[in-house]
C-alpha positions, 0 to 999 in steps of 0.5 A: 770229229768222232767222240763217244756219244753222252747225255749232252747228244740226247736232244740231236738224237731226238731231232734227227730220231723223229725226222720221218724221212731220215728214219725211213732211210735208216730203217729205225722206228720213230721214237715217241717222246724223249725217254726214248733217247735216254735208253739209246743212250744206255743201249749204246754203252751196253752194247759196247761194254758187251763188245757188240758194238761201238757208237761215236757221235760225229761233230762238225766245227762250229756245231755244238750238237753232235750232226749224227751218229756212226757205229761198228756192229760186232758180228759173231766172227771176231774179224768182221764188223758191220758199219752203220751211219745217219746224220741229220737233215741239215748236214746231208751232201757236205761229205760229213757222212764221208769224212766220218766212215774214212776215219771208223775204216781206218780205226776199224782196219788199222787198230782193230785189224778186222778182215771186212766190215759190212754195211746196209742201205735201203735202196731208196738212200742213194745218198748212203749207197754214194758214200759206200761206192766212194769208200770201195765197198763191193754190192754184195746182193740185193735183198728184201728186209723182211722186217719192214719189206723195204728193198735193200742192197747189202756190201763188203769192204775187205781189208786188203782193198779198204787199206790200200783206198784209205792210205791213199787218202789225204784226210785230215784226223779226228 
């Protein structure tokens, strides 16, 4: 389900890059042609081998283009990292966003041994604020990003609690 992101996942970047609504919700800029997906594509492995982040491109059985992306920001404090996700329009509301956080959790926790991981949404994404409320995440404040004025909620999910709802969970691995 989760694999490193490679040029085959260029036009499903593009796809879902230039659906207005889902980059609205994700807070990204509409690319303007599909150059833009080959310096996604080179920004995501540079910012892995710097250790500032990983990417994975989320597949589905019996998908052959990769339905979204997920990725682990590094913050300063090498025991925190922040979560981020976005799938395309036609895989929205089948638990995919979920099923692909659980397992990121689990990696992010387990191999990793990060203290918390953070997320955003927009409020306007109650989808995405669905899916942080399933996995524990506590509503940490409510918050105005300055960049674009949209109106956001920012959560935490400590280890402690993040472990002990994930190894309750029955969810079958990548």
């Amino acid at each position: 389900m989760l694999r490193a992101p490679s040029e085959r996942d260029i036009p499903a970047w593009f796809a879902r890059a230039t659906d207005v609504e889902s980059a609205s919700l994700a807070g990204d800029p509409v690319p303007d042609d599909m150059s833009a997906g080959a310096r996604w594509l080179a920004l995501s492995r540079q910012r892995f081998a710097d250790g500032k982040a990983i990417k994975w491109s989320v597949d589905q059985a019996g998908v052959s283009d990769a339905i979204g992306t997920i990725t682990l920001s590094f913050a300063t404090d090498a025991k925190a990292a922040a979560l981020g996700f976005v799938l395309g329009r036609a895989h929205w509301g089948q638990g995919l966003g979920s099923e692909a956080a659980r397992e990121v959790l689990r990696y992010a926790f387990e191999t990793l041994a990060l203290e918390r991981v953070t997320a955003e949404a927009a409020t306007r994404n109650v989808a995405s604020l669905r899916i942080l409320a399933k996995l524990g995440f506590d509503h940490v404040e409510s918050f105005i990003d300055e960049s674009d004025g949209e109106h956001c909620e920012r959560f935490v999910l400590d280890a402690d609690v993040g472990t002990s709802l994930l190894a309750g969970d029955a969810m079958p691995g990548c």
